[in-house]
FIPAVO-591084 format. One record per residue (C-alpha): residue number from 1; residue in three letters; chain; z negated, x, y negated. Coordinates in steps of 0.2 Angstrom, whole numbers. Layout:
 pos code unit    pz    px    py
 NUM  Ala    A     Z     X     Y
...
END
This chain:
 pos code unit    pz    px    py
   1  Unk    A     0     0     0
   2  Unk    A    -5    13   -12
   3  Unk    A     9    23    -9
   4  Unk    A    24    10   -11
   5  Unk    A    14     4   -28
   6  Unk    A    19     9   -45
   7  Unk    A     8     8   -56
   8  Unk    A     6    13   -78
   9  Unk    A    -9    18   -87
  10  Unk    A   -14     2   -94
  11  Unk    A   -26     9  -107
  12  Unk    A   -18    22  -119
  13  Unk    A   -28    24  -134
  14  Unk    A   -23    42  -143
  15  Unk    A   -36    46  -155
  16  Unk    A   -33    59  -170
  17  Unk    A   -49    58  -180
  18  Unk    A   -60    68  -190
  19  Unk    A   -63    86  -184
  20  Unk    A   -82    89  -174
  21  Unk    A   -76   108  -174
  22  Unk    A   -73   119  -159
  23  Unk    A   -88   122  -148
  24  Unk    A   -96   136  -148
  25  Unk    A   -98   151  -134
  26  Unk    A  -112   163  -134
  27  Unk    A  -107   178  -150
  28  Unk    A  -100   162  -161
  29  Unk    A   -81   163  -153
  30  Unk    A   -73   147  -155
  31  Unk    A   -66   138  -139
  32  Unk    A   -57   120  -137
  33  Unk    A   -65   110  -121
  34  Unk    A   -54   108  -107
  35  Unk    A   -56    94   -91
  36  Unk    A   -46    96   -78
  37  Unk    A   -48    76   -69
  38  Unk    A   -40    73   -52
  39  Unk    A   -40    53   -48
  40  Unk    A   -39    43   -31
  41  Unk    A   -47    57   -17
  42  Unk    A   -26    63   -12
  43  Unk    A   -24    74     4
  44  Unk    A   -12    86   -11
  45  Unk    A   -29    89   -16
  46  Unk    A   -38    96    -5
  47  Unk    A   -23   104     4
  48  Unk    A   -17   111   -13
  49  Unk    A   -27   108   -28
  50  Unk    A   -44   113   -24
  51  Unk    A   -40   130   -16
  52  Unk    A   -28   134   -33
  53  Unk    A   -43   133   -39
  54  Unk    A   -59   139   -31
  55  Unk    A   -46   154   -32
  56  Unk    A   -46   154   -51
  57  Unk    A   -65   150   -53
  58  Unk    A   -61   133   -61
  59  Unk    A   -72   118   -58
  60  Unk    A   -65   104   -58
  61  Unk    A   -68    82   -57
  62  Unk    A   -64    72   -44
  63  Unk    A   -64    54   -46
  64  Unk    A   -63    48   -27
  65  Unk    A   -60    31   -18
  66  Unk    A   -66    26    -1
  67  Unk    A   -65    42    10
  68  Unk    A   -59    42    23
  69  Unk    A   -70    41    40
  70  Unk    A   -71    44    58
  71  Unk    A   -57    34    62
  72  Unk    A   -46    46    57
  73  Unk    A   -53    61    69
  74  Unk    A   -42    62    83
  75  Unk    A   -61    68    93
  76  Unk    A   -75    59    95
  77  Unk    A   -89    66    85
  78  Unk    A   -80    76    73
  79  Unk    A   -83    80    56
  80  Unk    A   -65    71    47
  81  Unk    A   -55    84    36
  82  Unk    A   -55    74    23
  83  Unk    A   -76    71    22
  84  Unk    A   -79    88    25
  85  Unk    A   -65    93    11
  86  Unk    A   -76    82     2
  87  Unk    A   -93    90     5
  88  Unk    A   -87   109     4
  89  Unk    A   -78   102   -14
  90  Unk    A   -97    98   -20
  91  Unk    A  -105   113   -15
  92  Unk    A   -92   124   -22
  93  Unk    A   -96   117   -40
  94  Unk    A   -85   102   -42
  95  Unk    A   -90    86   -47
  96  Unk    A   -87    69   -36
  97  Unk    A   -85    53   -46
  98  Unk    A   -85    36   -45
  99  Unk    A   -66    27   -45
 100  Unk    A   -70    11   -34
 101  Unk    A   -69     8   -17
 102  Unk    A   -54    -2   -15
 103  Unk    A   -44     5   -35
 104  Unk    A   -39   -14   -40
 105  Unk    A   -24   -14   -53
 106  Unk    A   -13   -29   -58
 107  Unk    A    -4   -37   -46
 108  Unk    A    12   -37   -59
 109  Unk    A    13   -17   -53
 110  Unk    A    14   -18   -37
 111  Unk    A    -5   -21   -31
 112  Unk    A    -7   -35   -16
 113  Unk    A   -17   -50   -20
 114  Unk    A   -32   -43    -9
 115  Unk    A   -35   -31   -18
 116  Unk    A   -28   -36   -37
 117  Unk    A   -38   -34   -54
 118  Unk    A   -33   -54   -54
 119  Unk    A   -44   -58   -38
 120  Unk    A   -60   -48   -46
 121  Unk    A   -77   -54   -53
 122  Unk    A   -89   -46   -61
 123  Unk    A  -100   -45   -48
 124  Unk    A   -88   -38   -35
 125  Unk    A   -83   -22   -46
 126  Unk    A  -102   -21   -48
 127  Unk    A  -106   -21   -29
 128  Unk    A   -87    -9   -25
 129  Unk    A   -96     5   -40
 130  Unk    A  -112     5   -32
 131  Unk    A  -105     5   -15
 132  Unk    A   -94    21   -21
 133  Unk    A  -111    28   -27
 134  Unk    A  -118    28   -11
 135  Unk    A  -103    36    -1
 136  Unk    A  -102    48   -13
 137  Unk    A  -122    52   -12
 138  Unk    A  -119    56     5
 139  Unk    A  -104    68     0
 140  Unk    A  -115    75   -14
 141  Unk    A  -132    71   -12
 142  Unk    A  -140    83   -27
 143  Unk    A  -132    72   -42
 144  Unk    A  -139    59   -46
 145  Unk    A  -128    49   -60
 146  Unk    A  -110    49   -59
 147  Unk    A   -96    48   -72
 148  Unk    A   -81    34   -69
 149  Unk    A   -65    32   -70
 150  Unk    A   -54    14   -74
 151  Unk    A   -43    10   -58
 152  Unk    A   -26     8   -69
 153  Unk    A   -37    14   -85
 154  Unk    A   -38    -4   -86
 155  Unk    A   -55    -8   -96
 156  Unk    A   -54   -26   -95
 157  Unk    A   -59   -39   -80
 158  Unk    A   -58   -59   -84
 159  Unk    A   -56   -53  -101
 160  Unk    A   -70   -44  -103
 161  Unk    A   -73   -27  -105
 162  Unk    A   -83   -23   -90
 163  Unk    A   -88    -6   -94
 164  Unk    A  -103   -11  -108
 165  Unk    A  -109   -18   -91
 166  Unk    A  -107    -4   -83
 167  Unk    A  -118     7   -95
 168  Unk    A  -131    -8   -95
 169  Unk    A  -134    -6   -80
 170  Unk    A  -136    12   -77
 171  Unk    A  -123    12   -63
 172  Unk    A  -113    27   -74
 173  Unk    A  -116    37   -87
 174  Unk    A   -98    42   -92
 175  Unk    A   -82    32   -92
 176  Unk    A   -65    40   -93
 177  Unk    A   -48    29   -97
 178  Unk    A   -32    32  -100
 179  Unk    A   -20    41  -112
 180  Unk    A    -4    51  -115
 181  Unk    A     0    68  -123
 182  Unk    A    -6    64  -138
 183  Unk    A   -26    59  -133
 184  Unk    A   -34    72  -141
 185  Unk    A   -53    71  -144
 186  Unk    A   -58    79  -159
 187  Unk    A   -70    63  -166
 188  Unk    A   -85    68  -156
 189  Unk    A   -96    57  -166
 190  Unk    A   -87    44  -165
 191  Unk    A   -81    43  -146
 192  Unk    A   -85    30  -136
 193  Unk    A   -93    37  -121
 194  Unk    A   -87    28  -108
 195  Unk    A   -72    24  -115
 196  Unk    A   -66    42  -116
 197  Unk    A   -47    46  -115
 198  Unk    A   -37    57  -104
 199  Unk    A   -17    62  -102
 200  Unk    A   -10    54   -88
 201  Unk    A     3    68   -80
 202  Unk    A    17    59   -74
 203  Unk    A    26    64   -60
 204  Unk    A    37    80   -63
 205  Unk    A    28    87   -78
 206  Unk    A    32   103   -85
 207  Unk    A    20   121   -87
 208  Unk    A    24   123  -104
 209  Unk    A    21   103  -106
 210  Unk    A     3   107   -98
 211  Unk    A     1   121  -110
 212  Unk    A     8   113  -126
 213  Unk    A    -7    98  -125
 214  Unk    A   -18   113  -120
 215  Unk    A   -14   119  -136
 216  Unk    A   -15   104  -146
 217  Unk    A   -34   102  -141
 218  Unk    A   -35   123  -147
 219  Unk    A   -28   116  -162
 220  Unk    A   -39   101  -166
 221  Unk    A   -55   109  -161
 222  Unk    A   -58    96  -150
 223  Unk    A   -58    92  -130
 224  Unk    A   -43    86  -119
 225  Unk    A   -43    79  -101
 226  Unk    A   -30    80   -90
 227  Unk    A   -29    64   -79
 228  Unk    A   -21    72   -62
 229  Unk    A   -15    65   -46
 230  Unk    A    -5    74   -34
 231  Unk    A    -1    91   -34
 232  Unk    A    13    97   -23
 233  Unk    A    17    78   -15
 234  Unk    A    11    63   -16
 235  Unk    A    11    49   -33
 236  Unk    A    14    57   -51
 237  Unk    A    15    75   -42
 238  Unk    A    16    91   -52
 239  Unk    A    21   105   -39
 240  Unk    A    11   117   -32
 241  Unk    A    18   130   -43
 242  Unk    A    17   123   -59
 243  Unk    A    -2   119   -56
 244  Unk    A    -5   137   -51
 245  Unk    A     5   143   -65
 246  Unk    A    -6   131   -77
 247  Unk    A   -24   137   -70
 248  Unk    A   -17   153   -72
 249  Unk    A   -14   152   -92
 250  Unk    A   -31   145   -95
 251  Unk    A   -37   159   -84
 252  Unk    A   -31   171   -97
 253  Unk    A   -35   162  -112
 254  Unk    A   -53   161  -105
 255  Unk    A   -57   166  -123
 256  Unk    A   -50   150  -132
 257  Unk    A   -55   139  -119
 258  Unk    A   -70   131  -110
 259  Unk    A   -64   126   -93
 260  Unk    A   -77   113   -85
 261  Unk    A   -81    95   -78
 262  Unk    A   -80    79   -86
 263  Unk    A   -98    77   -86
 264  Unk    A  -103    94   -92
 265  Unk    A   -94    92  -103
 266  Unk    A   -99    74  -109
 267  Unk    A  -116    81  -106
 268  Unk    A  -114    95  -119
 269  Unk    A  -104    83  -132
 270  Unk    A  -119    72  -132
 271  Unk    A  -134    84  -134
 272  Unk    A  -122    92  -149
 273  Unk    A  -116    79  -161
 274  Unk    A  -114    82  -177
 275  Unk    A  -132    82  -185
 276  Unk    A  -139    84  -169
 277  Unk    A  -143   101  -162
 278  Unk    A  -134   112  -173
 279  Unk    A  -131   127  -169
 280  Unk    A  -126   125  -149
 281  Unk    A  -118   134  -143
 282  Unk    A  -105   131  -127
 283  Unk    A  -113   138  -111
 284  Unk    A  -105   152   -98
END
């Protein structure tokens, strides 16, 4: 089902405000924030993705659906690839999130009925985020909130915008949507935490299009995230090379960047508003 569907980012809200200023590394040097965000728990990315790199030191954020379980082991009593994938991921420093069990989108792209934004309730997103939470407790067991990502970037269930309930009820602390090339965050007191936007990468996107947005941020003084799926197969793929090649250039702009996960990240931005804190610097 997933596969066969096409689906658009839903929530595209570029924002081009007034400048926080770029963060601060110990000695005063300036850097941009970087997030690298990989969404819907895709074989490319364990195969391909998380090796790229743990082999650059980058720590990345996953935001994972249902994993997949024993079913899938062709032996009884085997660890599945995917579930242990998932539990090495978290003990090498990268961050599991929240996406859903099920990733509901519109029905209008692609998604069947059983399984459409149009068939939610409140209540059964609720009880999907909270069931995720628990999966992923079991994957990660040493964090204890979790950031969330918007199947579809899609904000809005029976008309409401679902994630002031999401926040109200503790279930996340940090909420990332949707975006293009040109969702730069550079209005820190201003941003909507769980609302926060990304660039979804589209299916054939080029280096030095991946570059060019990382530079925009540089420019801004601000943070971008990069809203991933499949690397080297799979939906909205970027090849294998053109990843490497990417992780590479931040590699050796390490000085102008700080590489790290959504929620660090979110964490940082928070404790360091503007009149709050002044003087942080951005941690090694």
């Amino acid at each position: 089902m997933r596969t066969k569907a096409f689906y658009i980012s839903l929530l595209t809200t570029p924002l081009f405000l007034s400048s926080f200023g770029q963060s601060k590394k110990p000695g005063g040097q300036s850097k941009a924030i970087i997030c690298l965000t990989y969404d819907d728990g895709l074989e490319t990315q364990l195969s391909n993705a998380i090796p790229q790199l743990d082999a650059a030191g980058i720590k990345a954020t996953f935001f994972l659906n249902s994993i997949q379980g024993s079913s899938q082991s062709d032996v009884i009593g085997q660890t599945p690839e995917a579930v242990l994938g998932w539990v090495n991921a978290a003990r090498n420093g990268h961050e599991l999130a929240n996406h859903t069990l099920f990733h509901p989108c519109p029905e209008k792209i692609g998604w069947e009925k059983t399984v459409s934004i149009e068939t939610y309730t409140i209540d059964r997103i609720i009880k999907e985020i909270t069931t995720q939470n628990a999966l992923l407790s079991l994957l990660d067991p040493k964090r204890k909130l979790r950031s969330y990502a918007f199947p579809c970037n899609n904000v809005f269930l029976d008309g409401k915008d679902y994630s002031k309930i999401l926040r109200e009820k503790g279930l996340v602390k940090f909420g990332r949507g949707g975006g293009d090339s040109s969702s730069i965050i550079s209005d820190f007191k201003h941003l909507n935490t769980m609302q926060v936007p990304s660039w979804h990468v589209w299916t054939g996107t080029s280096l030095q299009q991946l570059i060019s947005f990382a530079e925009k941020v540089k420019a801004a003084g601000g943070m971008g995230v990069y809203q991933f799926h499949g690397v080297g197969g799979q939906i909205f793929q970027i090849s294998g090379e053109t990843h490497k090649a990417f992780l590479d250039y931040l590699m050796t702009h390490r000085d102008e960047y700080w590489v790290t996960t959504f929620s660090v990240a979110m964490e940082f931005i928070t404790q360091n508003k503007p009149g709050k804190n002044k003087g942080s610097q951005v941690p090694h």
